[in-house]
N, C-alpha and C positions, 0 to 999 in steps of 0.2 A: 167399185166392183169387187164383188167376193174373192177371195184369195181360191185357186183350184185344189184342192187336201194334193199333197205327195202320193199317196196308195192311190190315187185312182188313172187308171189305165189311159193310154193318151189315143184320142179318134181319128177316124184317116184323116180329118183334115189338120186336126194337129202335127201328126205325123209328115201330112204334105209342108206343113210349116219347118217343121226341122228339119227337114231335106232341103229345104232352100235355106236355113242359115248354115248347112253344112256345108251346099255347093258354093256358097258365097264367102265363109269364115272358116273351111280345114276342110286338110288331105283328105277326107273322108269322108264317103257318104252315108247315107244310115246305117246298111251293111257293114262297115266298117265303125260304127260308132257301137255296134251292138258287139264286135268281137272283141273291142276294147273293154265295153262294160263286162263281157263275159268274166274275162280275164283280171278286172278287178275284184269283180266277184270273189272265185272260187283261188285265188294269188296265196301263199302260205303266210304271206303279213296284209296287214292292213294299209292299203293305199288309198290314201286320203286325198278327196277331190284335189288338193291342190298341188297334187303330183300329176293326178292325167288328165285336167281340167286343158293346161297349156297346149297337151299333147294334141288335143280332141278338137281342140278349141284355139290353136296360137293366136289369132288373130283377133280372138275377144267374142263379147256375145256383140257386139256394135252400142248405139245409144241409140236405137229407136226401139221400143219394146220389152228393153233389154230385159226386166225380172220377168215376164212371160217365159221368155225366151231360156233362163237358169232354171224356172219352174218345168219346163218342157223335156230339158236333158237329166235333171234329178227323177223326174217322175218314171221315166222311160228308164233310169238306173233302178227303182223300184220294179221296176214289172221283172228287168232281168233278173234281181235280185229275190223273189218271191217267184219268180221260174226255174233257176236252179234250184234254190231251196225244196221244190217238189218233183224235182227231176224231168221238169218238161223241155219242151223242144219248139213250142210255136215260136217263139220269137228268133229261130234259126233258120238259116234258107235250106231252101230243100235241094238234096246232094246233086241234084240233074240239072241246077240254075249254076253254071261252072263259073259267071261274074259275080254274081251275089257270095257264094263259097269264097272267092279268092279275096275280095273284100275285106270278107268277114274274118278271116285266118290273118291278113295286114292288119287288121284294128288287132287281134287277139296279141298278137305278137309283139307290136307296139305298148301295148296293154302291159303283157307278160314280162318285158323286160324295164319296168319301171320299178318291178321288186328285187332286190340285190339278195331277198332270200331264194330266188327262183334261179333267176336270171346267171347266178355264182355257185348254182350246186348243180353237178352234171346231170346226175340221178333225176331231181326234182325238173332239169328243163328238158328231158322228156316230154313233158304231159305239153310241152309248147315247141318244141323244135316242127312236129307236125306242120305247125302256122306259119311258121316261119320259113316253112319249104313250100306250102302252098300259096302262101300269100307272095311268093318271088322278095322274102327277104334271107337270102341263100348266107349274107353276112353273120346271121343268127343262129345258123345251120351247121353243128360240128360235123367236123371232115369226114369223120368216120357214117354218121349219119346221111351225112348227103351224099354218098358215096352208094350207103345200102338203098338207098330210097330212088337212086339214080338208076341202079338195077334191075329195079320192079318196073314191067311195064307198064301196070295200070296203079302204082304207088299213089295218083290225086286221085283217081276216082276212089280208089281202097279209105284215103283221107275224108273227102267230101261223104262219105258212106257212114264214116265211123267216127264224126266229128263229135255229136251229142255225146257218146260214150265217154269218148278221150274225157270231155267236158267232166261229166261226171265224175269217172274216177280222179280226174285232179280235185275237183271238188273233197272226193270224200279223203283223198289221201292225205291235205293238204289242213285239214278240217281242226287236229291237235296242237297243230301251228300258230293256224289263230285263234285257237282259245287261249295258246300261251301269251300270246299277242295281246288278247283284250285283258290279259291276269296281271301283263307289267304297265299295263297305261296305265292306270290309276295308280301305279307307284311312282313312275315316272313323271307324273302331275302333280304328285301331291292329292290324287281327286279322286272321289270315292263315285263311279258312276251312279247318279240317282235314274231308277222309273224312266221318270217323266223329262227328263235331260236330252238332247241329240244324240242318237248311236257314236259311238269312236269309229264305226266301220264307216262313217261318214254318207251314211244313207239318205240323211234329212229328215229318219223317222227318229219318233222317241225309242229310249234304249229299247222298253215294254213290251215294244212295238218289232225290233228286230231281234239284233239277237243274245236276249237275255235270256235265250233258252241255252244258247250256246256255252254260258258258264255264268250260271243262278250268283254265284259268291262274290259277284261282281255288283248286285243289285244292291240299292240299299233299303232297309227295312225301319 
């Protein structure tokens, strides 16, 4: 049987498939699988599947299936990862489904504090303390912030509202971080990223393919 390409978008009924290895194999359900991938995403370092793979996943993909099953959770990190890239929103719940939101802000958070450049700079864990008050992980949440946010009366609905944005600008704020990010890999390898090689952002595509737009001098010629 053909191998299914990475780029290509997963159908409801594969979707209905990885909903049942999330209810079966982690805390999370798609919802929560998509706020995690958010947060890898747009993170000021590069988080490499083998940091949130456990988180997403502690349980394993099982032994029946199982590469469908890694092809299923990379592909769906493709789509989030070429949805941010264009600033879109479909793969976000809509701000008036108040379980899907709160889900989705426990995976982001989850997600969010797997980066010790995020996660250890006050400034920067703005763009996620949001998730971490929405998603009910209030341990993530400085005092001072939960405190202002505890004051607003409509503070989740204002979050659920405003979540794509937040998204964004950590995206774009976060964006110089990891160019510097993909400038010292290849030093720290010894390895010169070629083309046709795996992305270092750990996407599963070729470099060509993601983001060698993000910093050309990394390519090789």
């Amino acid at each position: 049987m053909p191998t299914t390409p990475l780029s290509q978008p997963l159908s409801d009924d594969e979707y209905g498939t990885l909903g049942d290895l999330l209810e079966a194999r982690s805390p999370f359900d798609t919802d929560g699988l998509l706020g995690a991938l958010h947060a890898v995403v747009v993170a000021p370092s590069m988080v490499p599947p083998s940091a949130w793979l456990p988180v997403v996943l502690p349980d394993g993909f099982g032994d029946v299936d199982a590469e469908r099953r890694v092809g299923l959770v990379f592909r769906l990190f493709n789509e989030v990862l070429e949805s941010v890239h264009r600033g879109a929103a479909f793969l976000m719940p809509e701000a008036d489904d108040l379980d899907a939101c709160t889900s989705f802000a426990a995976g982001f958070a989850a997600g969010a504090e797997l980066d010790p450049l995020w996660i250890g700079d006050d400034d920067r864990w703005t763009f996620a303390s949001w998730a971490a008050y929405l998603g009910n992980r209030l341990d993530l949440v400085p005092e001072h912030t939960l405190a202002k946010l505890d004051a607003l009366a409509d503070s989740k609905q204002t979050i659920r509202r405003d979540m794509h944005a937040i998204i964004n600008a950590a995206h774009e704020s976060f964006t110089k971080l990891r160019r510097a990010a993909l400038t010292k890999q290849p030093t720290q390898n010894a390895h010169r990223v070629g083309r046709n090689e795996p992305c270092p952002c750990g996407s599963g595509k070729k470099f060509k393919r993601c983001c060698i737009d993000q910093k050309p001098a990394l390519s090789s010629h």
